[in-house]
MINUVEX-667977 format. One record per residue (C-alpha): residue in one letter; x, y, z. Coordinates in steps of 0.5 Angstrom, whole numbers, padded with zeros to 4 digits, always signed. Layout:
<sites>
AXYZ...
</sites>
This chain:
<sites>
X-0083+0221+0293X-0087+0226+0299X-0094+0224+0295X-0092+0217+0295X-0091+0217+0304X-0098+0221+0303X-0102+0216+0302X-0111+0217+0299X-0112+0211+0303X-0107+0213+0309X-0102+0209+0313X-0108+0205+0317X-0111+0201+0312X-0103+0199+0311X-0102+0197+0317X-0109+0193+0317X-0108+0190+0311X-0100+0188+0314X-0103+0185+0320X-0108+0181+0316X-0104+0179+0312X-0099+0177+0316X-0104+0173+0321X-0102+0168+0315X-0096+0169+0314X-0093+0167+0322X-0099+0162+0323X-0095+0158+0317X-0089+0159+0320X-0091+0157+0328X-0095+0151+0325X-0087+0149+0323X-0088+0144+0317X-0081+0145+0316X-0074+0148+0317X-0073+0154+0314X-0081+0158+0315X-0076+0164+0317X-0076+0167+0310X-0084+0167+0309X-0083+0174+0313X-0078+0177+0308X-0082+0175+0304X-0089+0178+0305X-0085+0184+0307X-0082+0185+0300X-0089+0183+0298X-0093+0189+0301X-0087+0194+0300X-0087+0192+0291X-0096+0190+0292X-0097+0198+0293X-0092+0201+0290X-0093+0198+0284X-0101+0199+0285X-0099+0207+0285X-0095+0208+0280X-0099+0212+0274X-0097+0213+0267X-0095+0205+0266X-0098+0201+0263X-0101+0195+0267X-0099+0189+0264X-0092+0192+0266X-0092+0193+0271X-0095+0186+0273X-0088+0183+0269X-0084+0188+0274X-0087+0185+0280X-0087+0178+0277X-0080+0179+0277X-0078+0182+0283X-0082+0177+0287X-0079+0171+0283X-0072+0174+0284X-0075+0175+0291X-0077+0168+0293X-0071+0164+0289X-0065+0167+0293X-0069+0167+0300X-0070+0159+0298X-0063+0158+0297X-0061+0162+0302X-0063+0157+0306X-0060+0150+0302X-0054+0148+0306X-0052+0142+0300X-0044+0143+0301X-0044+0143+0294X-0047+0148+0292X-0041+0154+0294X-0045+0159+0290X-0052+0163+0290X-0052+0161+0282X-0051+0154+0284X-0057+0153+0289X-0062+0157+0284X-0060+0152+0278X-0060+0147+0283X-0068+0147+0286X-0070+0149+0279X-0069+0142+0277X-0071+0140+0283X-0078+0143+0282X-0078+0141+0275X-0077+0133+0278X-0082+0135+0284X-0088+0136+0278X-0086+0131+0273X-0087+0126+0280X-0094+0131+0281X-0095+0129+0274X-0094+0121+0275X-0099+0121+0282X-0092+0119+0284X-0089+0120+0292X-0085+0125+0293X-0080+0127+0299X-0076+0133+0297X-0078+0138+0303X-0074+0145+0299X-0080+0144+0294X-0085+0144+0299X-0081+0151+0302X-0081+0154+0295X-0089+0154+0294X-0090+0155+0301X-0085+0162+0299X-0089+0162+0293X-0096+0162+0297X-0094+0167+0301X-0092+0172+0296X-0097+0172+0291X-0102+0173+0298X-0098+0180+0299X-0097+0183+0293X-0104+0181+0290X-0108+0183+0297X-0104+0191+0296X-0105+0190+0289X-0113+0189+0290X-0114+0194+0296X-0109+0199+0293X-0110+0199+0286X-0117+0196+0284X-0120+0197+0291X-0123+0190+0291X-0122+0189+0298X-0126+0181+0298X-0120+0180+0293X-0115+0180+0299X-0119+0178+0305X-0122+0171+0301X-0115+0168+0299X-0111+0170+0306X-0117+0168+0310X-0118+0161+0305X-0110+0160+0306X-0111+0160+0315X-0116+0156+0314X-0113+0150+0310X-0106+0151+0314X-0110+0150+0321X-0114+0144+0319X-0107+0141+0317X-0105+0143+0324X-0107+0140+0331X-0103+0146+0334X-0108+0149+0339X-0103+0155+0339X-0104+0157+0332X-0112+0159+0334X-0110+0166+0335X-0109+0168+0329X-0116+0166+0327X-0117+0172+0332X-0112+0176+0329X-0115+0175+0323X-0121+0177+0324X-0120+0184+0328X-0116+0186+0322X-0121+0184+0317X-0127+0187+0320X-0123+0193+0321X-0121+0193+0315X-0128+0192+0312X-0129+0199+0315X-0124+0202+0314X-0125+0202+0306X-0132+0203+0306X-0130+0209+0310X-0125+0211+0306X-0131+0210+0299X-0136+0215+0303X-0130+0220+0304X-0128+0220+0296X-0135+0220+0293X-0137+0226+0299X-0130+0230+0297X-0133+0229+0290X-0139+0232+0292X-0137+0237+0295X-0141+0235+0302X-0138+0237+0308X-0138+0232+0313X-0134+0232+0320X-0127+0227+0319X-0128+0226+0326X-0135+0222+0324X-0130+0217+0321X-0125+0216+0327X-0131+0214+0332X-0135+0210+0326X-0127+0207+0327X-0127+0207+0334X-0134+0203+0335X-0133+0198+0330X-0126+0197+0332X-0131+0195+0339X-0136+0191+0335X-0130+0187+0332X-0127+0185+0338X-0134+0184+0341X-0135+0179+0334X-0128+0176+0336X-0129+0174+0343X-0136+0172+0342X-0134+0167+0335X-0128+0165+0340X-0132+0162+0346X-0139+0161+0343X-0139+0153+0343X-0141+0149+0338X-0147+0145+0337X-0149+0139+0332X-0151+0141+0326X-0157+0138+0323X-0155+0130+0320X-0158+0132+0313X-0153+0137+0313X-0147+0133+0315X-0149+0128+0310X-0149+0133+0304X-0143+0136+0307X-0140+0129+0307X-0141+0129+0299X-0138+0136+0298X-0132+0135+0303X-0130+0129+0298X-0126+0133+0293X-0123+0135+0298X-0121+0129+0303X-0119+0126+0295X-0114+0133+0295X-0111+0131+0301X-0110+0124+0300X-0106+0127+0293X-0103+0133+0297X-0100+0126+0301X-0096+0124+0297X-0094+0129+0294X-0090+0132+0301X-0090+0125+0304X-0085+0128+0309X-0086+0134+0311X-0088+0132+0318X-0095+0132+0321X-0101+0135+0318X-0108+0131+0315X-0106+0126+0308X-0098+0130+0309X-0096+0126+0316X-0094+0119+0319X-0098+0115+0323X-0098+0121+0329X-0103+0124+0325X-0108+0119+0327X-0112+0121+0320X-0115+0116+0315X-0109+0115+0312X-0101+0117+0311X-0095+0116+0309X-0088+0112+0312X-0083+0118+0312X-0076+0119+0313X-0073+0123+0319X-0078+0123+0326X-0078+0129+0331X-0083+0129+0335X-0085+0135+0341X-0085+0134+0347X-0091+0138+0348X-0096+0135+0353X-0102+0132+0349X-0105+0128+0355X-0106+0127+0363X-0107+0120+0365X-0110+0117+0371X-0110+0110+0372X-0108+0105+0376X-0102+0102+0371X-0099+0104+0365X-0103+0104+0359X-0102+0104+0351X-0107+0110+0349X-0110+0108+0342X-0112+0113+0338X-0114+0109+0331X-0112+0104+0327X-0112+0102+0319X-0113+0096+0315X-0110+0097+0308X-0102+0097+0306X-0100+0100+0300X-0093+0099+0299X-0091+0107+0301X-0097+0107+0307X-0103+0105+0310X-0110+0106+0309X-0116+0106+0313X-0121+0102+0310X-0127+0102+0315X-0131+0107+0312X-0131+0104+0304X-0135+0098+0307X-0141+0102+0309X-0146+0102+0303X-0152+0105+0306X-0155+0112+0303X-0157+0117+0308X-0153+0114+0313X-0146+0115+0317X-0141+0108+0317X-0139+0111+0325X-0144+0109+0330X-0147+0114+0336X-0146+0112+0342X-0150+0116+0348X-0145+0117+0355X-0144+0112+0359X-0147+0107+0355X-0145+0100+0355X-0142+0096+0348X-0142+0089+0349X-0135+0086+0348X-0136+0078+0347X-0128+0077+0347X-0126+0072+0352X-0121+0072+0357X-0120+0081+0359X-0120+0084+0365X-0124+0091+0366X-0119+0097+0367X-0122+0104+0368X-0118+0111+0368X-0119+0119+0366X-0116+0122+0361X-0115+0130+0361X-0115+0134+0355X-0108+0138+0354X-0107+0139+0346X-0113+0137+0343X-0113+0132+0337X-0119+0135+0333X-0125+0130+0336X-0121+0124+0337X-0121+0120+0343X-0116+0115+0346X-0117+0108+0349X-0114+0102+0350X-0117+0096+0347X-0122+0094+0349X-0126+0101+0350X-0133+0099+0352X-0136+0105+0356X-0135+0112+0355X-0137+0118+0359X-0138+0123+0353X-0141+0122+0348X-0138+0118+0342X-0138+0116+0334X-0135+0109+0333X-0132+0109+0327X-0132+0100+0325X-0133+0095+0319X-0139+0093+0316X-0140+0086+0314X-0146+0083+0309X-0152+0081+0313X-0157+0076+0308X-0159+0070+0313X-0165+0066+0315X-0167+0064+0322X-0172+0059+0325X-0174+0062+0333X-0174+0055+0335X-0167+0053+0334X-0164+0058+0339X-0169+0055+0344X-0168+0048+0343X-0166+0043+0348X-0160+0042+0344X-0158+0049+0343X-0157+0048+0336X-0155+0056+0335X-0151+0060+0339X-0154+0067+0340X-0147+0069+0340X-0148+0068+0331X-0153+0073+0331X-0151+0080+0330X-0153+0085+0336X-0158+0089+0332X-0162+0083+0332X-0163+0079+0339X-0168+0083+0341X-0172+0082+0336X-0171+0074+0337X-0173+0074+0343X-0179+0078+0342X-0181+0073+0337X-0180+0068+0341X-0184+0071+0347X-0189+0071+0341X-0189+0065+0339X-0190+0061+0346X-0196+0066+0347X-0198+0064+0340X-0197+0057+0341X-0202+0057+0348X-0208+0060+0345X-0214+0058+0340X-0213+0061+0334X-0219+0064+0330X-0221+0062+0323X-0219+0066+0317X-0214+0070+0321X-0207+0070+0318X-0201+0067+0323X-0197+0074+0322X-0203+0079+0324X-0203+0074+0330X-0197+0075+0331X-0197+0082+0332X-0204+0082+0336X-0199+0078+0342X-0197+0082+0347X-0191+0083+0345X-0193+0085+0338X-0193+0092+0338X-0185+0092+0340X-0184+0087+0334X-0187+0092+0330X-0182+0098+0332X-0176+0093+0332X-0178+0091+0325X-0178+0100+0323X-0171+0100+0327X-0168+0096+0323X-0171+0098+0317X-0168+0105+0319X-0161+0102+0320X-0162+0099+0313X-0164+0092+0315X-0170+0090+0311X-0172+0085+0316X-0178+0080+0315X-0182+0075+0318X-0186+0069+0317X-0190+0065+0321X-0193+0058+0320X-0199+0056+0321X-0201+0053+0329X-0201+0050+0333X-0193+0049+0331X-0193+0057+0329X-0186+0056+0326X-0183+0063+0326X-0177+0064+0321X-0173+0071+0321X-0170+0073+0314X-0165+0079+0315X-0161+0082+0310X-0157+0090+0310X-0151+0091+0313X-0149+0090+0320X-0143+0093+0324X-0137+0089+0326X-0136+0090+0333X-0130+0086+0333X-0127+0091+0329X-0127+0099+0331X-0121+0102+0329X-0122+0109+0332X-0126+0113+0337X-0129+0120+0336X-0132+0126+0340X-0139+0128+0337X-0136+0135+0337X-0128+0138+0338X-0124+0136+0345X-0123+0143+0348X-0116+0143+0352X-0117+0142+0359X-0123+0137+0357X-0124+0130+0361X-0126+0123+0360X-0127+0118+0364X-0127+0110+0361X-0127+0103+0361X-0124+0098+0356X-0123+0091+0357X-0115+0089+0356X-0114+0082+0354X-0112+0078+0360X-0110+0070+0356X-0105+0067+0358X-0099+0065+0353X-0103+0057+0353X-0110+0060+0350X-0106+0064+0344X-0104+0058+0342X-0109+0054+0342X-0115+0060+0339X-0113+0056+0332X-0114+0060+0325X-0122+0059+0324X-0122+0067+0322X-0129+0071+0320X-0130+0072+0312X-0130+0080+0314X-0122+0078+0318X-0119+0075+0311X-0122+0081+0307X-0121+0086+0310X-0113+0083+0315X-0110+0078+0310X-0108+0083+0304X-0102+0085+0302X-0100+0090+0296X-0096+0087+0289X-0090+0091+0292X-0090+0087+0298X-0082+0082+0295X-0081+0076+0294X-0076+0076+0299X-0080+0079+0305X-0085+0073+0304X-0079+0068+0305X-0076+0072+0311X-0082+0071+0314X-0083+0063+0313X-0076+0062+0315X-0077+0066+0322X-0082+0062+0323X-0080+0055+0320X-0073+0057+0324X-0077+0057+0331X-0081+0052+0330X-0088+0056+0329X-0093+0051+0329X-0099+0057+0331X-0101+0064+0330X-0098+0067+0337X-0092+0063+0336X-0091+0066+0329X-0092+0073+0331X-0087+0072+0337X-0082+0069+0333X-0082+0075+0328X-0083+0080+0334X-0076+0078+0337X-0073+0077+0330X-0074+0086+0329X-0073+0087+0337X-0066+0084+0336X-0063+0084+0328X-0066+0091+0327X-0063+0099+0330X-0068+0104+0332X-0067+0110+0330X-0071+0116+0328X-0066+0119+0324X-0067+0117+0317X-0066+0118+0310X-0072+0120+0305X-0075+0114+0302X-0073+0112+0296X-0079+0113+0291X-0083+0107+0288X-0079+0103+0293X-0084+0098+0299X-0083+0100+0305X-0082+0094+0308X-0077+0091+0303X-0073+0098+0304X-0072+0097+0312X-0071+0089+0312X-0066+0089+0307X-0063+0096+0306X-0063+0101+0311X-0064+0096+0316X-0066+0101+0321X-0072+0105+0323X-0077+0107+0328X-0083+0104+0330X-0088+0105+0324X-0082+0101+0320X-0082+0096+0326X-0090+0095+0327X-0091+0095+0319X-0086+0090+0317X-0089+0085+0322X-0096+0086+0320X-0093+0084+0313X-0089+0078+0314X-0096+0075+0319X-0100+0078+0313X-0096+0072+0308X-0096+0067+0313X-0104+0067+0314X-0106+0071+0320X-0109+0077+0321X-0106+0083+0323X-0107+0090+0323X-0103+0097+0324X-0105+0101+0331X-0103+0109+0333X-0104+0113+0340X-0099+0114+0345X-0095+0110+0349X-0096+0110+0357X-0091+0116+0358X-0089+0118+0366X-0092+0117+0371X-0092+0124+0375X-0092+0123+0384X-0093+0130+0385X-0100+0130+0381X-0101+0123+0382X-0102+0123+0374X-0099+0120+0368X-0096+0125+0364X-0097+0124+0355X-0092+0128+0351X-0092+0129+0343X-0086+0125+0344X-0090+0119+0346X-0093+0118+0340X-0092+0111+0339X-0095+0105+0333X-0096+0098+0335X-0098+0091+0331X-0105+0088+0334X-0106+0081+0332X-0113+0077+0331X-0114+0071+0336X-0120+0067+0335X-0125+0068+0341X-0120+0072+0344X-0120+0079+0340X-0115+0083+0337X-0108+0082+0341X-0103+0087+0342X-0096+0086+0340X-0089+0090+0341X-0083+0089+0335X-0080+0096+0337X-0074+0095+0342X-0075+0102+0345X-0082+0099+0348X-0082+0094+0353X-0086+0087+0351X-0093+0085+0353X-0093+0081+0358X-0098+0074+0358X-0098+0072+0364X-0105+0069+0367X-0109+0074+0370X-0115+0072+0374X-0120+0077+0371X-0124+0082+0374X-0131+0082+0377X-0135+0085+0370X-0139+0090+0371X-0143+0091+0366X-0147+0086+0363X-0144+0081+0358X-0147+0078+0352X-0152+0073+0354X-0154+0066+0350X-0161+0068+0350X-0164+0072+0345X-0166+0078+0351X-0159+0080+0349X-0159+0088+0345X-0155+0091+0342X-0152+0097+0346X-0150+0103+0341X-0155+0107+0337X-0157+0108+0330X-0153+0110+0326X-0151+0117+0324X-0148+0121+0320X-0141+0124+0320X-0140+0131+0323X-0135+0135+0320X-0128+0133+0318X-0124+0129+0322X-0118+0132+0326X-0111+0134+0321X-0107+0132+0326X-0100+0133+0330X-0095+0138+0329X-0088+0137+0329X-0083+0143+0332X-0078+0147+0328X-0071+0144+0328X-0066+0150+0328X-0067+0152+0321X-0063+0158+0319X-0065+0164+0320X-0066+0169+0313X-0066+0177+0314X-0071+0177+0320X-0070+0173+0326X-0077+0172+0328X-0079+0164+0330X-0083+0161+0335X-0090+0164+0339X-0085+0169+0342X-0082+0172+0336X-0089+0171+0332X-0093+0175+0338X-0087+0180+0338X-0088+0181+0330X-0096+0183+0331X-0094+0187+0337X-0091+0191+0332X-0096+0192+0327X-0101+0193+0333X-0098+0198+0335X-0095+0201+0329X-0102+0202+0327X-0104+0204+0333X-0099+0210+0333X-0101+0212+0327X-0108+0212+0328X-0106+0217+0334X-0101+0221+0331X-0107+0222+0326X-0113+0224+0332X-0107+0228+0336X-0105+0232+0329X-0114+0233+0330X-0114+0236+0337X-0109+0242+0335X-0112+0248+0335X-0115+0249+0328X-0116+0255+0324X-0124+0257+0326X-0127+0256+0318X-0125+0249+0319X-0129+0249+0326X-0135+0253+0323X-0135+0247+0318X-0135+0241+0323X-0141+0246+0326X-0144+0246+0320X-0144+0238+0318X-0146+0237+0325X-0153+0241+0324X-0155+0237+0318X-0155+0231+0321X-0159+0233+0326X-0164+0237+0321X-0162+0243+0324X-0159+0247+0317X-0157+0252+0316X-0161+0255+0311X-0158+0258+0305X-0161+0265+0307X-0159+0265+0314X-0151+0269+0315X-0147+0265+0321X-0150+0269+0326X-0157+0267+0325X-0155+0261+0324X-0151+0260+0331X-0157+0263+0334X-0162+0258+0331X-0158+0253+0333X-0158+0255+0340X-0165+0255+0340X-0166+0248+0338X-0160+0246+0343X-0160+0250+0350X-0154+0251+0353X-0150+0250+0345X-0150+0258+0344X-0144+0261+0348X-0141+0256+0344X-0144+0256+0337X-0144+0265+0338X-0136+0263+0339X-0134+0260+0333X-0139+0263+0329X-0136+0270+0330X-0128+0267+0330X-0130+0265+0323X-0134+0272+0320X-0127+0275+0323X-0122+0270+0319X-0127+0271+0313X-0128+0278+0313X-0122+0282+0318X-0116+0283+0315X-0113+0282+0321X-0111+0274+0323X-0113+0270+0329X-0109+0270+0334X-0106+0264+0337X-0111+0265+0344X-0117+0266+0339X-0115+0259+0336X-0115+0256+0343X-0122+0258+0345X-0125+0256+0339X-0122+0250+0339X-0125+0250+0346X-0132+0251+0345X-0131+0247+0339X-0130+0241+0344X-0136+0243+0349X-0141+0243+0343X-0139+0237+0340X-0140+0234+0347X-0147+0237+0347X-0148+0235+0340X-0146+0227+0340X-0151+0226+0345X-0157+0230+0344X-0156+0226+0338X-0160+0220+0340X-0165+0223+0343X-0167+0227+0337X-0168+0222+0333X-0172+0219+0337X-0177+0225+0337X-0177+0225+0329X-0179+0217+0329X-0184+0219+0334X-0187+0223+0330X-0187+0220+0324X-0191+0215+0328
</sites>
């Protein structure tokens, strides 16, 4: 037992190696997926305990050994799961164990069928699992097979996934903690490498030199640290982002899996409900949202911030499908658009707004605005649909008498290059032409044919193959062939930063808000775009028989006769027949969503009550979509500013009017109902669409993506039970790895402590003796200490006192019978400490004069 406590790699690689491990262990826990976390620690602890001592046992066979731990770690793992069960039918440990065996065995099959599941004591159970098998393997590798990458890579690969499911800007510490005991780690067992071979090979070395290589890289560490944590980040090249685009698929398809599979484990990418704001999630049960300030607002009325919104409805939950209607190669679906630059809105009756948004917990690069967004004063990606272009244009009809195309139909991309066509035909058209040139190279020999020919490359980079064709004079009839791919902007379902948003990181924007009065809705009609029905008229197999009919009977019962009354009927219908509630079950599997709330539950919170209402508009004929951000939150006096907690995460149902864009509506009875009454429009600041072909499209070319979208909000913990250590939340969590830190930190100073006692004078005389060989100062194998002390003297002014000294402590403990005294040991180990001083610093300098030399 006393040579187990006297470990060969020391008790500071274990107190390096726990800290390592256990930045994983809390940054899971404080991220609060779930109730229970608490017993992650028991069980790394029990983990590392089993991990190194099984790595020291000798004389057992391996495989053995593997099994005990094996053993030790499920027995480990099972009761610290059940003790955290509160079934009221499950009275005994036994039953509970029984119990999430089967549960487990159910959650694979579920696996197996790429079914929904919802059972959150499985989700604790791998996660129980995950932080055992990255204990004891981490001990095992560093203790056993001296493989250290073996425990680093893994634990480091488990922080990574578990922050990029996270938007808790707390958890960014332990990316720190990580980092500095990992680093320290590193060199602390290549160290502990060096001094294995040097003992083998009898090599005299000063274990001091170890200690201040430690010290120094612990400074190198925390300088690395610092210098990752605050370096910003820059754009990376776009070729890299596409090919990294291709490389992350496999990983968004792992998320969308992973999403199913722990449908209610709250918050996160592809695993939380719409509070995520990622592509996609999954109606779940229960809701408990933090109240964590997330924004700060500042406007002149209260704003509903959107932050994205998705198309398709899958029975279980929702989709965003913009990205897939985007087939160029080499190029991003989103759309850069430069700080301050304008995007043309052509949505009738709106009226500007402008306000600012503080940054309090960043959501990864999402950015929220009301709609209509228009201008920003960052730069942003828009994340929109794509429609096919395949279209011929004669010039003279958009500048005919008679109007006989309005400039409105043509896509943004391409009113410039009409209007420089038509400037190029009425020069054209004034000019004597000369014989045997063709009508196009004389189009391009006009004043504005230069530019035509840069249009034409611009589109042609867009991934519009744009051409043109002139006839001869003097009519120079000009017709434009485009085809390709042009963006919707109609339909931009989300707005993002070119990099992460910062806490404490301000905007300012200007969106137009819809302005129509009840009249106009109902007289915008049904004459809906082709990519509308697409992409805002499906519906699912799972959607019933009996919602369909729901929904025609709230209509027919209200005497519905347009869009915007139907949407108000079924509105109110929810508002009032429905109960909000953020307590709920678990779906039931392989059930509709919406089925589930209209005719069972019949309760629910906002996601239910705006997905149920876009279904039900969806089977009458009118577009619809599902919309998420945050609610308008409270105003404050004292800071004048609008203050938006996690807990005003809100979802909403937008409906589509012709002419007059998306409009918002609100079937949830929490929320008040959007007015409609007449406004008179602001004064547009920014200019509008024109009916003239020198209207331009106002967005950049097309990017690709950088990075990977935000993971998403997090829920707190909800007063789980506490298993053998009662440590939760940042306080208990920061506590945690104060204990590590400073028992590594005791330990490192008990060791140096036991260093700076007096010592024997042979141990002095050896340190002497490492110390002049690695200044190329000897000693020679013919020289006796005393010529040895006087050759280092002579090298070294003012070393000899010191070095006469020891040498002369060390020939009377070597050669008198007569041992040294207490006071003869304190003055050797005085003048040790003088010469040491003496040594480390003429160190440089000694190797400075070798270099020189050799030059």
């Amino acid at each position: 037992m006393t040579k187990f406590f006297k470990l060969q790699e020391g008790w500071l690689t274990v107190g390096l190696l726990a800290m390592l491990v256990f930045s994983v262990t809390l940054s899971i826990q404080q991220a609060d997926w779930s109730d229970g976390l608490s017993i992650l620690t028991p069980i790394t602890i029990v983990g590392l305990v089993t991990g190194i001592a099984l790595a020291k046992a000798r004389g057992v066979p391996r495989i053995l050994l593997d099994l005990l731990g094996l053993e030790i770690g499920l027995i480990t793992v099972l009761l610290a799961v059940a003790s955290v069960m509160h079934d009221p039918r499950l009275m005994t440990v036994q039953d509970r164990v029984q119990d999430l065996i089967a549960r487990t065995s159910t959650w694979v099959n579920v696996a197996v069928r790429q079914d929904v599941s919802d059972d959150l004591v499985v989700f604790v159970l791998s996660l129980g699992v995950v932080s055992w098998v990255l204990a004891y393997s981490s001990a095992y590798f560093v203790f056993r097979s001296r493989q250290l990458w073996w425990a680093l890579v893994p634990n480091g690969v488990a922080l990574l996934i578990n922050l990029s499911y996270s938007s808790s800007g707390r958890l960014n510490g332990y990316i720190v903690v990580f980092m500095l005991s990992a680093l320290l780690l590193m060199i602390r067992f290549n160290l502990l490498i060096k001094e294995e071979r040097w003992q083998r090979e009898r090599v005299n070395y000063s274990p001091t030199l170890t200690w201040a290589f430690l010290w120094t890289g612990s400074a190198v560490a925390a300088v690395l640290a610092l210098a990752m944590w605050y370096v910003p980040a820059s754009a990376a090249n776009s070729t890299l982002n596409s090919a990294w685009e291709r490389v992350n698929q496999p990983w968004v398809d792992l998320q969308t899996t992973m999403g199913k599979l722990w449908s209610s484990v709250p918050g996160g990418t592809g695993v939380g409900g719409y509070a995520s704001f990622n592509k996609q999630f999954t109606m779940g049960g229960s809701l408990n949202l933090a109240d964590t300030v997330v924004l700060k607002v500042q406007s002149n009325e209260p704003l509903k911030l959107r932050a994205v919104t998705w198309d398709q409805y899958t029975g279980t939950g929702w989709n965003d499908t913009a990205p897939d209607t985007f087939n160029v190669p080499n190029l991003s679906s989103r759309l850069a658009l430069d700080a301050n630059q304008q995007l043309v809105s052509q949505d009738e009756e709106r009226r500007e707004v402008t306000y600012t948004v503080q940054v309090v917990t960043p959501k990864g690069d999402t950015i929220f605005a009301p709609l209509r967004p228009v201008k920003l004063s960052i730069p942003s990606r828009l994340n929109l649909s794509w429609r096919k272009l395949n279209e011929v244009y004669n010039i003279d009809n958009f500048y005919s008498e008679k109007g006989a195309v309005d400039i409105k139909t043509v896509p943004l991309e391409l009113r410039t290059l009409i209007g420089l066509l038509h400037e190029g035909q009425q020069e054209l058209r004034q000019t004597t032409p000369t014989a045997g040139e063709e009508p196009l190279d004389r189009l391009f020999a006009t004043l504005k044919g230069e530019e035509i020919r840069k249009q034409l490359d611009e589109l042609g980079k867009r991934g519009i193959n744009a051409t043109v064709a002139v006839s001869d004079g003097p009519a120079y009839y000009i017709e434009l062939r485009a085809s390709g791919e042009v963006p919707v902007y109609d339909d931009i379902t989300g707005l993002h930063a070119t990099d992460r948003l910062q806490s404490g990181q301000e905007y300012s924007a200007v969106s137009k808000l819809s302005a129509a009065s009840e009249d106009e809705l109902r007289a915008a009609g049904m004459d809906y775009d082709e990519w509308l029905k697409k992409r805002y008229l499906d519906l699912p197999a799972t959607v019933s028989r009996q919602v369909r009919d729901l929904a025609t009977q709230i209509v027919s019962e209200a005497g519905a006769d347009n869009p915007y009354d139907a949407a108000l009927a079924i509105q109110n219908y929810l508002r009032q027949n429905y109960e909000y509630s953020l307590t709920l079950p678990n779906p039931p599997v392989g059930v509709d969503r919406t089925d589930w709330f209209l005719f069972d539950i019949k309760k629910g919170y906002c996601e239910y009550y705006a997905t149920s209402m876009i279904v039900m508009l969806r089977s009458q004929g009118i577009p619809a979509r599902f919309a998420a951000g945050y609610a308008p939150g409270a105003y404050d006096p004292a800071t004048k500013l609008r203050i938006v907690k996690e807990s005003a995460a809100h979802a909403w149902p937008e409906v589509y009017f012709p002419g007059y864009g998306w409009v918002d509506f609100e079937p949830t009875p929490s929320q008040p109902v959007a007015g409609r009454e007449i406004a008179a429009p602001e004064p547009a600041v920014s200019p509008t669409p024109q009916t003239t072909a020198g209207a331009t499209a106002t967005v950049s070319l097309p990017q690709p993506q950088k990075g990977v979208d935000d993971p998403g909000q997090k829920l707190p913990d909800n007063g789980g039970d506490q298993f053998i250590l009662p440590f939760g939340g940042t306080t208990g969590n920061l506590l945690m790895l104060g204990l590590l830190l400073a028992a590594t930190l005791a330990g490192v100073w008990l060791f140096t402590r036991g260093r700076r006692q007096p010592q024997s004078p042979g141990t002095y005389y050896g340190k002497m003796i490492s110390w002049a060989r690695l200044l190329r100062l000897g000693p020679s194998a013919h020289q006796t200490p005393y010529e040895f002390s006087e050759a280092l003297a002579r090298e070294l002014p003012g070393t000899g006192l010191f070095a006469r000294t020891i040498s002369r402590a060390y020939v009377r403990e070597r050669y008198s019978p007569k041992a040294s005294g207490p006071t003869d040991k304190l003055a050797v180990h005085q003048a040790w400490n003088a010469l040491h001083r003496k040594l480390w610093r003429s160190m440089p300098a000694r190797q400075l004069r070798r270099v020189m030399r050799k030059k």
